[in-house]
N, C-alpha and C positions, 0 to 999 in steps of 0.2 A: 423936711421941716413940717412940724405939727402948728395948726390954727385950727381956730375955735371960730363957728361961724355963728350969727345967732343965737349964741349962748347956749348953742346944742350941740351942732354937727360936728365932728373929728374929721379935720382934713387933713391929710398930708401931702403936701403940692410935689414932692419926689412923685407921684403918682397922675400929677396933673396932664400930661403929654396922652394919656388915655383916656384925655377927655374926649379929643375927635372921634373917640371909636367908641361911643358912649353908648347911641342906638344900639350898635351890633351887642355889647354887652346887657344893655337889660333886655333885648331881644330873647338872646338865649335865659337868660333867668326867668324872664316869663312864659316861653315854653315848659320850665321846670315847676314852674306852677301848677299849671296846666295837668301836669302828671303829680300830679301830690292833692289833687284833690279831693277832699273824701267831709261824708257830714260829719265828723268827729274834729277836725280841725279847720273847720268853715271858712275855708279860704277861696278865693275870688282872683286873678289875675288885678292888677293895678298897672294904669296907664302910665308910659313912661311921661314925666313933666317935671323935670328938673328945676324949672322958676319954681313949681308951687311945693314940689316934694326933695329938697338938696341932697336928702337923702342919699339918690338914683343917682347921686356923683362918681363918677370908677374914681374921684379921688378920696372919696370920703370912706373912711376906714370903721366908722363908728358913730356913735349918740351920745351923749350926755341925759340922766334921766333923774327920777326922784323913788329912792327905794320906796315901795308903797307900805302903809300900816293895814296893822290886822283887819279893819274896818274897808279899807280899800280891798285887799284881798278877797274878804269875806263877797265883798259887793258886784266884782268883776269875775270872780275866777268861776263862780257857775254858770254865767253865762257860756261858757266853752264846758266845764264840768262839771254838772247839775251837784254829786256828789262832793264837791270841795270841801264844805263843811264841817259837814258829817266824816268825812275822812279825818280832818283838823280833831274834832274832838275824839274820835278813836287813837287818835296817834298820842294826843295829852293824854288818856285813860290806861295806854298799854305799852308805849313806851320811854316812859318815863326816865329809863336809866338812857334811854340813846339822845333824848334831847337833852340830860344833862352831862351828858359826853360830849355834843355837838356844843354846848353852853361854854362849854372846856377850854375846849378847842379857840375856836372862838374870841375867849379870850385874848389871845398869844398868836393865832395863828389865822390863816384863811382856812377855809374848811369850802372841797368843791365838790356839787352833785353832781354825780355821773348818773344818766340812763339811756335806757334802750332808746329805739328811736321809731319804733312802730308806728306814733304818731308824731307829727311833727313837731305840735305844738306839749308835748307830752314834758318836754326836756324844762317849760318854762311852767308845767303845771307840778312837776316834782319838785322843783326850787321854793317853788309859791308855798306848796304843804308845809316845808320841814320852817319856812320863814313864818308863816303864820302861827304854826305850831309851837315853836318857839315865843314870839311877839303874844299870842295868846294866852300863856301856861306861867308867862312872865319870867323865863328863865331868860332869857335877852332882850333886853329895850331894843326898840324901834331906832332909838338915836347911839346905839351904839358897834353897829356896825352900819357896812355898804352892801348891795348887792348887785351882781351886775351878770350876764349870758353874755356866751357865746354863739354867733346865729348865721347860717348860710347869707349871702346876697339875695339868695332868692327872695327872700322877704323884704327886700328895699320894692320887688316889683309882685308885691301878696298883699292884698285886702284881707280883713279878719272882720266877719259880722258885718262887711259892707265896711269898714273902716280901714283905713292905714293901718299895716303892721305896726308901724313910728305909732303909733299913738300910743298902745297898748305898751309896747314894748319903755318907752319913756315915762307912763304913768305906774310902772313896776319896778323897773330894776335903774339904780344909782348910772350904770354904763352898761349899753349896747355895743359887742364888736363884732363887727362883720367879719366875715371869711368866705374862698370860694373854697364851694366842697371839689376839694381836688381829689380826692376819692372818686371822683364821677370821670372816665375817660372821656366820657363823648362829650361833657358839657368843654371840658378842658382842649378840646378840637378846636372846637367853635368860635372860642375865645381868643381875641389878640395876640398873639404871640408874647410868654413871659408877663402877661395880666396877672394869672394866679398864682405862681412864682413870688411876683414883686409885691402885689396886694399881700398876700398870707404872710411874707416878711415882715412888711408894714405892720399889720394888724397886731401880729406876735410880740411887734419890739414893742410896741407901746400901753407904755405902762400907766395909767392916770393918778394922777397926784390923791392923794390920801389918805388921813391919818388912820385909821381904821380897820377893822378888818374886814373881810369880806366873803361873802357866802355866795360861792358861783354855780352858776346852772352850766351844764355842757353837753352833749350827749357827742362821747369820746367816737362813735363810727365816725360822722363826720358824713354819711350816707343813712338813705329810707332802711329798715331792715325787708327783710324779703318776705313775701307772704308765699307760700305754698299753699292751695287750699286742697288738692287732690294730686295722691301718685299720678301720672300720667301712665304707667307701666313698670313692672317688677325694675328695681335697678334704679331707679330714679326718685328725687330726692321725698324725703315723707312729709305728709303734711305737718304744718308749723309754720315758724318764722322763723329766720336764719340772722342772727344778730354777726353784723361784720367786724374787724378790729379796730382797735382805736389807730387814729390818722395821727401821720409823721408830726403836723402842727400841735394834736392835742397832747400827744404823748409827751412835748418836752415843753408844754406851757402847764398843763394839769394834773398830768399822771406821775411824773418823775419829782418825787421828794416831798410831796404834799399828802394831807388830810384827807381823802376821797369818802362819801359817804355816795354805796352804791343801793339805785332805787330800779325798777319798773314800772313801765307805765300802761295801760290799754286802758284807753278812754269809752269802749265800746262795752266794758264791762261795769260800767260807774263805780261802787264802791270796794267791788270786788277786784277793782282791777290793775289797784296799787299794789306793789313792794316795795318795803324800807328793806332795807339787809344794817350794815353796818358799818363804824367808820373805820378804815385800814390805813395806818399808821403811816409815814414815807418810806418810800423804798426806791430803790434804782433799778431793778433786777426788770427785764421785758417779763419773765415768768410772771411778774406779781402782776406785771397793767394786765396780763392775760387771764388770772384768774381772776383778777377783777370781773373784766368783762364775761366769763363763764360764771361766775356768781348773779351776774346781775340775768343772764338766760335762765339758769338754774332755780331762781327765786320768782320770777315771773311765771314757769311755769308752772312751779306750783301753786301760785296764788291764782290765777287765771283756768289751771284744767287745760290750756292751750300749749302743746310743746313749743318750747324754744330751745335752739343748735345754735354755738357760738364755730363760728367757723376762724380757727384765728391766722388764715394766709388770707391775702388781700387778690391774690389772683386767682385761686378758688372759689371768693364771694363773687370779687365782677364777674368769672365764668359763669356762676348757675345765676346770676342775674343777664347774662346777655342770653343764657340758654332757654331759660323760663321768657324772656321778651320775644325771642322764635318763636315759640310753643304758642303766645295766644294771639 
């Protein structure tokens, strides 16, 4: 059963029995913090405090938020990517035919961003572009769609800029939903038994009320991509980044029958370090989520000069990510 707390928080009390195990779960989330840190996505662990943050609820599945305007966008989004702007007005200058395809779209339909995942906060700076870009160029009002992400747990227990992820995250997009990256085995250990199971159901079925359409941020691995910075030795893997496949939950909430417009992100490259690609029509076939995600490698590389490899088995990615965590 779904409740509105606050006139924010998405609870689902089918979840509520995981409350006693609350600690041990943001426990492990803020471990995963802790390793996702980097100056490009200015993240901070956040204490766990349930009175002050309801967020940090293992029953709360989600946020209620207020899509931001161009002027908000504009205001916020350099603070993390100095380049936002400037990106905004090159995307109105050059392409013009894909924000009025996304304008289309839109219309009639949701239209979801997919990106890599090299930074974390990346997945909600490519959403921010193509909305501002649009809101800007006046090919979509402000009031005529929603937008909303999809976003690890771990950000119920992450600071951004010394603030709550919940702040940012509510003064941008329409809905916030949680999910545990179940892509990750060992956070999936650590966790309650059937937590991330029952939460990712949760999260999936719930659908928020809306007349509108809506323009979703996602970044389909569902996991970090993998940084290689040096061979170790002939035979082993080259340097790059290794983008993983999209995860069981995203595939059949985003990828299967929908709108997808696939982007890149590296925030370490500022202006340089965007890809738009294009919007690819619905399909069912795993071949097409898969060349999605090799598109969205393929186009990063070349915008960046930094190789990216789309690895698309899932137990080949966790391999060279538990073999590379050996390594250093």
């Amino acid at each position: 059963m779904i409740e509105i707390i606050d006139e924010k928080y998405i609870i689902d009390t089918d979840l509520s029995d995981f409350r006693s195990e609350e600690e041990t779960i943001n426990g492990v989330m803020q471990q995963a913090v802790s390793g996702h840190q980097n100056e490009h996505d200015h993240f901070t662990p956040l204490e766990y405090n349930p009175e002050d943050y309801p967020f940090q609820r293992a029953d709360c599945i989600g946020m209620i938020g207020r899509a931001a305007t161009a002027d908000t966008f504009k205001g916020l989004a350099p603070l993390i990517f100095p380049a936002f702007n400037d990106v905004v007005d090159r995307t109105i200058d050059e392409r013009e035919d894909l924000l009025n395809h996304c304008a289309d779209v839109l219309e009639r339909d949701d239209l979801h961003v997919l990106t890599d995942h090299r930074d974390v906060v990346g997945v909600a700076v490519g959403s921010s572009l193509i909305a501002a870009s649009l809101y800007t160029s006046g090919k979509v009002s402000h009031d005529h769609i929603t937008t909303s992400i999809a976003v690890s747990t771990m950000l119920k227990n992450t600071a951004i800029l010394g603030l709550p992820a919940e702040n940012l995250l509510v003064d941008v997009f329409s809905t916030t939903m949680f999910v545990v990256p179940s892509s990750n085995p060992q956070n999936k250990l650590q966790l309650p038994a059937n937590y991330s199971k029952n939460f990712n159901n949760a999260s999936q079925a719930h659908t928020p009320e809306r007349t509108k359409n809506d323009l979703t941020a996602v970044a389909p691995s569902g996991t970090r991509d993998i940084r290689v910075h040096r061979s170790l030795r002939p035979g082993h893997p080259k340097p790059g980044y290794y983008v993983g496949p999209p995860s069981n939950g995203t595939i059949e909430k985003y990828m299967t029958n929908a709108y997808c417009l696939d982007m890149g992100i590296d925030l370490s490259k500022e202006s340089d370090g965007v890809y738009i690609g294009e919007i690819w029509t619905p399909k069912g076939s795993s071949a097409a989520r898969l060349a999605i995600m090799e598109h969205i490698a393929n186009g990063i590389s070349e915008t960046t000069g930094v190789k990216s490899y789309f690895v698309p088995e899932r137990d080949k990615f966790n391999e060279l990510k538990k073999h590379l965590k050996e390594q250093s």
